[in-house]
C-alpha positions as CSV (number, residue, x, y, z in Angstrom):
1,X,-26.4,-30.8,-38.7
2,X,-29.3,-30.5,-36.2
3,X,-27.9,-33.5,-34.2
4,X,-24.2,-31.9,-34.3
5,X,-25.8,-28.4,-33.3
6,X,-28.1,-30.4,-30.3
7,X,-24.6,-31.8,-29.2
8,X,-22.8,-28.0,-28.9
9,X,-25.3,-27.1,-26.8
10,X,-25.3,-30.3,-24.3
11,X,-21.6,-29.6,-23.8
12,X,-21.4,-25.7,-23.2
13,X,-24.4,-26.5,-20.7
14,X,-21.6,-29.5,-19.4
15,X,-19.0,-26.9,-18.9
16,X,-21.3,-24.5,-17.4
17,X,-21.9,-26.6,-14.1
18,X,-18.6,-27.9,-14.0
19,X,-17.3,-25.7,-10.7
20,X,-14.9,-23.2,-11.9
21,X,-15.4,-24.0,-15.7
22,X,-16.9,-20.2,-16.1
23,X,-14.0,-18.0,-14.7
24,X,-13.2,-16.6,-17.6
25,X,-16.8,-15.0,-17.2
26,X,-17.3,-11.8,-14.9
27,X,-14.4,-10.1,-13.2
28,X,-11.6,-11.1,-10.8
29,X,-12.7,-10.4,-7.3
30,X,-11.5,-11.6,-3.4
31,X,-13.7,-11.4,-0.4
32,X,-13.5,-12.6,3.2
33,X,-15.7,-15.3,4.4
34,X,-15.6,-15.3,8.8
35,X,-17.4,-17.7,10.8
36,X,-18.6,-14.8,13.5
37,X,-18.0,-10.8,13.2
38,X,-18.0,-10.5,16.9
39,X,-15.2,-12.6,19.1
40,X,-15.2,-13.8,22.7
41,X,-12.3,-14.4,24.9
42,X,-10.3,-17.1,24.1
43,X,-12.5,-18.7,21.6
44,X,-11.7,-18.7,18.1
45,X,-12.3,-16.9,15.0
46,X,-11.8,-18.2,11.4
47,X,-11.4,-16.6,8.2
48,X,-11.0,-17.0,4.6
49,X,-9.4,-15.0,1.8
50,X,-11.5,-15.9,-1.5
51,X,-10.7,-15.2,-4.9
52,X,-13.5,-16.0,-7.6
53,X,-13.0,-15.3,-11.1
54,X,-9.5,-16.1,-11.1
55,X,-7.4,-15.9,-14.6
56,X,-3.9,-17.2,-13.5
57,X,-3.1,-15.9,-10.4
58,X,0.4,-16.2,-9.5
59,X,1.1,-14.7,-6.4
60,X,-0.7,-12.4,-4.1
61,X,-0.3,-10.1,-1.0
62,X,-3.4,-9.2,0.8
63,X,-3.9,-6.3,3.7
64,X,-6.1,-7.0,5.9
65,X,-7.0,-5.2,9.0
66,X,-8.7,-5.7,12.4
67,X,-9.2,-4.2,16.2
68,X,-6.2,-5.6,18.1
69,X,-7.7,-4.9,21.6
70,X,-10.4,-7.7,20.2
71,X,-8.7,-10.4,18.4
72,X,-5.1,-11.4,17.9
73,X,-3.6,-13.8,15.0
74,X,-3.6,-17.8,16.4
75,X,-2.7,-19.1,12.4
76,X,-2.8,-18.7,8.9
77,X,-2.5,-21.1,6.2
78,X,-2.8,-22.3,2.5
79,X,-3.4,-25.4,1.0
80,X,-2.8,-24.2,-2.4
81,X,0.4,-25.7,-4.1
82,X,3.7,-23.1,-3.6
83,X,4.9,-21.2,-1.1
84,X,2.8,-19.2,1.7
85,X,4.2,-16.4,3.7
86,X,3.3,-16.1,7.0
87,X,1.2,-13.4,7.8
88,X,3.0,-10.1,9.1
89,X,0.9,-8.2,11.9
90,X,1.7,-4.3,13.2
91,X,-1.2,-2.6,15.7
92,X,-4.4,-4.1,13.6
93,X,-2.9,-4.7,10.2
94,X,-2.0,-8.2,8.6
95,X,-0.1,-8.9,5.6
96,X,-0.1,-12.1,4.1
97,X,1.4,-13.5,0.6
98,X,1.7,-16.5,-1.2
99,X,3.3,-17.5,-4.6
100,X,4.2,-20.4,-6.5
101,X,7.5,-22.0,-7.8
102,X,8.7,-21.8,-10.8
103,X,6.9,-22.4,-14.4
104,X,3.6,-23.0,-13.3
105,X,0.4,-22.1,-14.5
106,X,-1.7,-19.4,-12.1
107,X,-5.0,-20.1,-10.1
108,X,-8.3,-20.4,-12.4
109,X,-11.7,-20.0,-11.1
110,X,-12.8,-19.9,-7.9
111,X,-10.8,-20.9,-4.8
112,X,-10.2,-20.8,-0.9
113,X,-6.5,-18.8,-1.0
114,X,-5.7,-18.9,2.5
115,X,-7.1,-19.6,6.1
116,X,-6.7,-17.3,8.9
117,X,-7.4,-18.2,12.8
118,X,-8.0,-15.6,15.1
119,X,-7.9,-16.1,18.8
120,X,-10.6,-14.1,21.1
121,X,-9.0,-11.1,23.3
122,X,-12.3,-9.4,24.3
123,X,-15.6,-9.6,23.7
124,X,-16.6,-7.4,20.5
125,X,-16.6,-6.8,16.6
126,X,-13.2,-7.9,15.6
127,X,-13.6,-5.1,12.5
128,X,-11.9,-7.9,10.4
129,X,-11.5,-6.0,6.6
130,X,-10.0,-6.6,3.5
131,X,-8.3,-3.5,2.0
132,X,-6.3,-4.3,-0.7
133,X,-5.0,-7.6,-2.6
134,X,-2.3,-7.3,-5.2
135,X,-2.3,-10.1,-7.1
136,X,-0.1,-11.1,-9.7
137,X,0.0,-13.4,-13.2
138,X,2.6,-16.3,-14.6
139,X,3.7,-12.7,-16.5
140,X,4.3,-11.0,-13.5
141,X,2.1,-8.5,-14.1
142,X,0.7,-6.9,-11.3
143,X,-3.3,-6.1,-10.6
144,X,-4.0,-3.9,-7.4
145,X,-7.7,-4.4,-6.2
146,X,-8.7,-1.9,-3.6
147,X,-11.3,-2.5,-0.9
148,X,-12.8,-0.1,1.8
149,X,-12.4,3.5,1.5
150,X,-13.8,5.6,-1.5
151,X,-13.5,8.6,-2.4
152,X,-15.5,10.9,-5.0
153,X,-13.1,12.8,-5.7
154,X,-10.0,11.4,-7.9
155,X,-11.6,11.4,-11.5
156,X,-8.2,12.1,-13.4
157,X,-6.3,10.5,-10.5
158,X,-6.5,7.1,-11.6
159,X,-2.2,6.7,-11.4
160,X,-2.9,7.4,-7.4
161,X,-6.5,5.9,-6.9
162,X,-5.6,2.5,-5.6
163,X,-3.1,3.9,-3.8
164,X,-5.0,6.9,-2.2
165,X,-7.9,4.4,-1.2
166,X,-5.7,1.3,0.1
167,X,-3.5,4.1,2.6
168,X,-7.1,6.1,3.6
169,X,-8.8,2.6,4.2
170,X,-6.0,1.0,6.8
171,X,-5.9,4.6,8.4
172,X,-2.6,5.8,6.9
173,X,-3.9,9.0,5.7
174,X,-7.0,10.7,5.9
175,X,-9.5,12.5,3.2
176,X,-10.4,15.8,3.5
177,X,-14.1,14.3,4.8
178,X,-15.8,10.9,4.2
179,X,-16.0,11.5,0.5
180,X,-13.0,13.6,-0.5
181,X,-9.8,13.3,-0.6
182,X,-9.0,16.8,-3.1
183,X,-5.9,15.1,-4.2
184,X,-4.4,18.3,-6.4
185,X,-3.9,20.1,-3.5
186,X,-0.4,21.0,-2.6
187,X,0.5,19.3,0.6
188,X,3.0,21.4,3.1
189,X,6.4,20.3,4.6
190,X,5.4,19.9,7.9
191,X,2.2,17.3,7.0
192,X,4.4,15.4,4.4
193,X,7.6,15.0,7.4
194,X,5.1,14.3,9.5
195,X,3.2,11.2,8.0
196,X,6.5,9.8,7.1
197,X,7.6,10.0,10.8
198,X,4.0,8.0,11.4
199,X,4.2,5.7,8.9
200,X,8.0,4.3,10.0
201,X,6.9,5.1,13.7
202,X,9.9,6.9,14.4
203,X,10.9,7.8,17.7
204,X,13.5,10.1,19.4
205,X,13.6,12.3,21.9
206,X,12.6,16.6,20.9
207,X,14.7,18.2,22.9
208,X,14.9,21.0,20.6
209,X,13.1,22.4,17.8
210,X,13.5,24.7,14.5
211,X,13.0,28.7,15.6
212,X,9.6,28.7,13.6
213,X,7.9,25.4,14.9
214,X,6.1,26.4,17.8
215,X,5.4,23.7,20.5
216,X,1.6,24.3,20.3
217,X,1.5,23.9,16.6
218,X,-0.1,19.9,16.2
219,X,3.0,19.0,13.6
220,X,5.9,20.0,16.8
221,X,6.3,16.6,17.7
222,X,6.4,14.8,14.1
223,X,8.9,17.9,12.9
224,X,11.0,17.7,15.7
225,X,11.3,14.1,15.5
226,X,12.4,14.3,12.3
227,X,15.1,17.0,12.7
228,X,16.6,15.2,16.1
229,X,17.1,12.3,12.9
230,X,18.1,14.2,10.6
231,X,15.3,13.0,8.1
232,X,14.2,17.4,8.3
233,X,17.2,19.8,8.0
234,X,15.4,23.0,7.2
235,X,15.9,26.0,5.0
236,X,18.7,27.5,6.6
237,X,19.1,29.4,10.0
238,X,17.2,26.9,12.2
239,X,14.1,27.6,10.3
240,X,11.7,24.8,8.6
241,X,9.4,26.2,6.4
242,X,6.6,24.1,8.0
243,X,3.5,25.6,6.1
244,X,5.8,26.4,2.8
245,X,4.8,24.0,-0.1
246,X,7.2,21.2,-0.2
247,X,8.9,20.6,-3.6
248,X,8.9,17.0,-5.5
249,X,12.6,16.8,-5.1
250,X,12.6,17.6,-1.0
251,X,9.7,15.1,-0.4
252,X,11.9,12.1,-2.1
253,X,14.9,13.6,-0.1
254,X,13.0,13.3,2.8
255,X,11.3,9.8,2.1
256,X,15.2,8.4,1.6
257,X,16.4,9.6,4.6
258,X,13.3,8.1,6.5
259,X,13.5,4.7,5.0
260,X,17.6,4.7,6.0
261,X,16.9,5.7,9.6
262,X,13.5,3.0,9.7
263,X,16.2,0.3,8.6
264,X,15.3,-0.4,4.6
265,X,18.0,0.3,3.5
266,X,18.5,1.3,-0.5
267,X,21.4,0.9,-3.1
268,X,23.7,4.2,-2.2
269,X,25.7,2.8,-5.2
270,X,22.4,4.3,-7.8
271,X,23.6,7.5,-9.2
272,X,22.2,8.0,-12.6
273,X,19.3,10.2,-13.6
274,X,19.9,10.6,-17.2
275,X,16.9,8.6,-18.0
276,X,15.1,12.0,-17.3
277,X,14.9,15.2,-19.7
278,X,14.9,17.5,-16.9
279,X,18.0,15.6,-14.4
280,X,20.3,18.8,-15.0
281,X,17.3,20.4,-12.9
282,X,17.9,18.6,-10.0
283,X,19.9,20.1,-6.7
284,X,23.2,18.2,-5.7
285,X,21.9,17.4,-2.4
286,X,19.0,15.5,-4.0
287,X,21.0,13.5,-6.5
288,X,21.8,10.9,-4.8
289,X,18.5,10.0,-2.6
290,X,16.8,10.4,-6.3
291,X,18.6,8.1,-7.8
292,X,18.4,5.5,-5.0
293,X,14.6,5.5,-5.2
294,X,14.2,5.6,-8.9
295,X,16.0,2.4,-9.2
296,X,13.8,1.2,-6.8
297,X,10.8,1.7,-9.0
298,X,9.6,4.3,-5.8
299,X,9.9,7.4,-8.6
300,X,9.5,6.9,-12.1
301,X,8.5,10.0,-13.3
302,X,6.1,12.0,-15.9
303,X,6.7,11.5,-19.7
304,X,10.6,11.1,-19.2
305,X,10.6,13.8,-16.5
306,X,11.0,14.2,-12.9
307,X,10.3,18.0,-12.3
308,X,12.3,18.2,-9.2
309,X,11.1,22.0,-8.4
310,X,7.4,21.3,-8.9
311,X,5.3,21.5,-5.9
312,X,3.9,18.1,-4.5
313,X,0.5,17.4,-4.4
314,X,-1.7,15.2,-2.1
315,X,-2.2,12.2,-4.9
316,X,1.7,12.3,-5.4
317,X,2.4,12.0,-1.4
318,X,0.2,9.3,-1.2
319,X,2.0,7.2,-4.1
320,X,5.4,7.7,-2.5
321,X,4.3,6.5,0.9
322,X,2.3,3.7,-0.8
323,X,5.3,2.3,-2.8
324,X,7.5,3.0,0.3
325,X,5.6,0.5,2.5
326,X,5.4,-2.1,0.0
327,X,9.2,-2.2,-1.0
């Protein structure tokens, strides 16, 4: 019994140096290794997504950002078996993603998941950061891990904390200072029309403007944007409500319209909300964008309801614009 116990022990201690052997120990976690933070002109920059503690990962999409007036993407590659999508870049942030084919098992341990070459524009800190990775399992089930920003303040927010951080860290949206983010608060119509016109970087020409948005108030712009598109129709006689609480049903409204005119484009066919206690609730001009973005998975509600008339708060904008980007 002694020997047969002496032997146990010789093999865990086997198992434990074997590289990779222990992932089933600690939690899953990606980094980014660089070979310099700052670049120089024309030389070249290298970095490497990591994931350690791996427990079948399937697929993955990572955001990273960096200071375009620095560095600019050369390459990116993966040497792990499946498919690898070339990285996506917009003013300073990446997007890369990678799954595999068919029935195969996910990634164990710890591994290199892809390489990315950056090529020198200036001399400086390249600000190269991971934000967010979401990775997924064989299952499909999807794990969000959130880099960069914090805030202290979402305790009871966890549905919108990954969310809230991954939008505040690549500069989407902004806390209420370096700490908060007071995500209960209700957010108005003019902020909520205007981060959607900044998030799709919409453009048009304001050559007019609802009678209650003045052209010194810092939302003009954004607001008149939106109404030259159509995306911001108002409340009736030219006027817009701006500082009026915007309702959960006219913040959808407005985040269909927006994704239609931005060119992602969604199933006008959808036109059931039955799934939802309260649908009878819901005004006839926001059926249809509803239904379009539930089927999306972009709304899906609170216990069986989508309580078009409640006011929107901060967490809930930031959720919407969250799932909008990554349709």
């Amino acid at each position: 019994m002694r020997k047969l116990i002496v032997m146990y022990v010789i093999a865990a201690m086997i198992v434990a140096c074997i590289p990779g052997a222990g992932y089933a120990q600690g939690n899953t976690d990606f980094t980014l290794s660089k070979s310099a933070e700052n670049a120089l002109p024309d030389q070249i920059l290298k970095v490497t997504l990591n994931g350690s503690n791996l427990k079948g990962l399937y697929a993955y999409e990572a955001l990273i950002t960096f200071d375009p007036d620095i560095v600019e993407l050369d390459k990116a590659e993966s040497k792990l078996e499946g498919f690898f999508i070339p990285p996506k870049t917009d003013n300073g942030k990446m997007t890369i993603a990678f799954t595999k084919i068919g029935k195969k098992a996910g990634e164990q341990g710890s591994t290199a998941l892809s390489t990315i070459v950056f090529k020198g524009k200036a001399q400086g800190n390249a600000h190269i950061k991971l934000v967010s990775v979401k990775a997924l399992d064989p299952n499909l089930t999807v794990t969000v891990y959130s880099y960069g920003t914090k805030f202290d303040d979402l305790a009871g927010y966890d549905w919108a904390k990954t969310e809230i951080e991954a939008l505040a860290s690549s500069g989407i949206i902004k806390g209420t200072s370096a700490t908060t983010f007071n995500p209960g608060d209700n957010i108005t119509r003019a902020d909520f029309i205007s981060l959607l016109v900044r998030v799709f970087k919409l453009h048009a020409e304001v050559d007019g403007n609802f009678n209650d948005v003045e052209q010194s108030d810092y939302y003009y712009k954004e607001v008149g944007i939106a109404k030259k598109l159509g995306i911001a129709q108002g409340t009736g006689d030219n006027q817009f409500g701006p500082k009026k609480r915007i309702s959960r049903q006219d913040m959808m409204v407005a985040a269909a319209r927006a994704m239609k005119i931005a060119g992602r484009m969604l199933d006008e066919s959808a036109s059931d909300l039955n799934s939802f206690s309260d649908s009878s609730e819901v005004a006839a001009y926001a059926v249809s964008p509803l239904t379009q973005l539930v089927k999306e998975g972009i709304i899906k509600g609170y216990n069986g309801m989508i309580k078009p008339n409640d006011t929107a708060i901060r967490a809930e904008a930031a959720v919407i614009i969250y799932r909008l980007l990554n349709k």
